[in-house]
N, C-alpha and C positions, 0 to 999 in steps of 0.2 A: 504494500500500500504506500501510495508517495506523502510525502510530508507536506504540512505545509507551512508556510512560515508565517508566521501573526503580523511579524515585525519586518520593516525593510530595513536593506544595508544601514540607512542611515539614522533610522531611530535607534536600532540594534550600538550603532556605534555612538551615539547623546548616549544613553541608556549604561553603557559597559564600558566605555574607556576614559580613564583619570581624566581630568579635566585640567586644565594649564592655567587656567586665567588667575591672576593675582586671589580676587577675591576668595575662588575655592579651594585653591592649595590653601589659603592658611586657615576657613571653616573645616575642609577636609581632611590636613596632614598634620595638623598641628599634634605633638606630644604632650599627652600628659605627665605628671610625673611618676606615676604607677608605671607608665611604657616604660619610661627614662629608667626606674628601678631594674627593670627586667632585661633592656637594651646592653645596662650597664655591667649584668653578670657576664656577658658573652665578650669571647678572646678578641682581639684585633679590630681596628676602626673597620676593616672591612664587611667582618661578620656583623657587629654593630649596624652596619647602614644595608646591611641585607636584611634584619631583623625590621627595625625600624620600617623600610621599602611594606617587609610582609604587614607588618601591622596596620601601617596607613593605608594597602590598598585591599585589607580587610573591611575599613571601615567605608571607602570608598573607592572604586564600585562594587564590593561583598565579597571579595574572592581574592586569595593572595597571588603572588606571583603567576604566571602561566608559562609554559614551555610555549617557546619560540614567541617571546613580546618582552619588549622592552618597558622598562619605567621611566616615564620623560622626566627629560633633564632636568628642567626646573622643580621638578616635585623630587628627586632627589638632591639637590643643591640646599632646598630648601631643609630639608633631613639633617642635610651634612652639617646645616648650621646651626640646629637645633640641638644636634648632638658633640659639636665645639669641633668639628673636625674643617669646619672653611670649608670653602668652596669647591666642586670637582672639577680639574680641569678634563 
């Protein structure tokens, strides 16, 4: 039986992928300090801002990481700064 889809490409993509714009990176990524506690048990700035990446894009758009997608850069930069590591080049 064929599928169908509810949603198009493009609501699919408003809907599911992090959003850039100033204003929602910082309602969306912002750290608590409960994350900041838990970020901070884990070895290496690297692991840090993989943890941090999982949790913020837990809260937005509901699902962490995925194979084969990237975390845009400003919603990571903004992480990095959050978490005292500067900026990524």
């Amino acid at each position: 039986m064929a599928r169908r889809n509810l949603l198009t490409r493009d609501e699919r993509e408003r809907l599911f992928l992090p959003r850039t714009d100033h204003f929602s990176i910082i309602r969306n990524y912002t750290l608590a300090s409960e994350d900041l506690d838990i970020i901070g048990k884990r070895r290496g700035a690297v692991n840090r801002l993989g943890i941090a990446a999982h949790l913020a894009l837990l809260r937005h758009p509901g699902f962490g990481l995925r194979v084969n997608s990237d975390v845009p850069e400003a919603v990571l930069n903004y992480l990095a700064v959050q978490l005292g590591s500067g900026l990524i080049d």
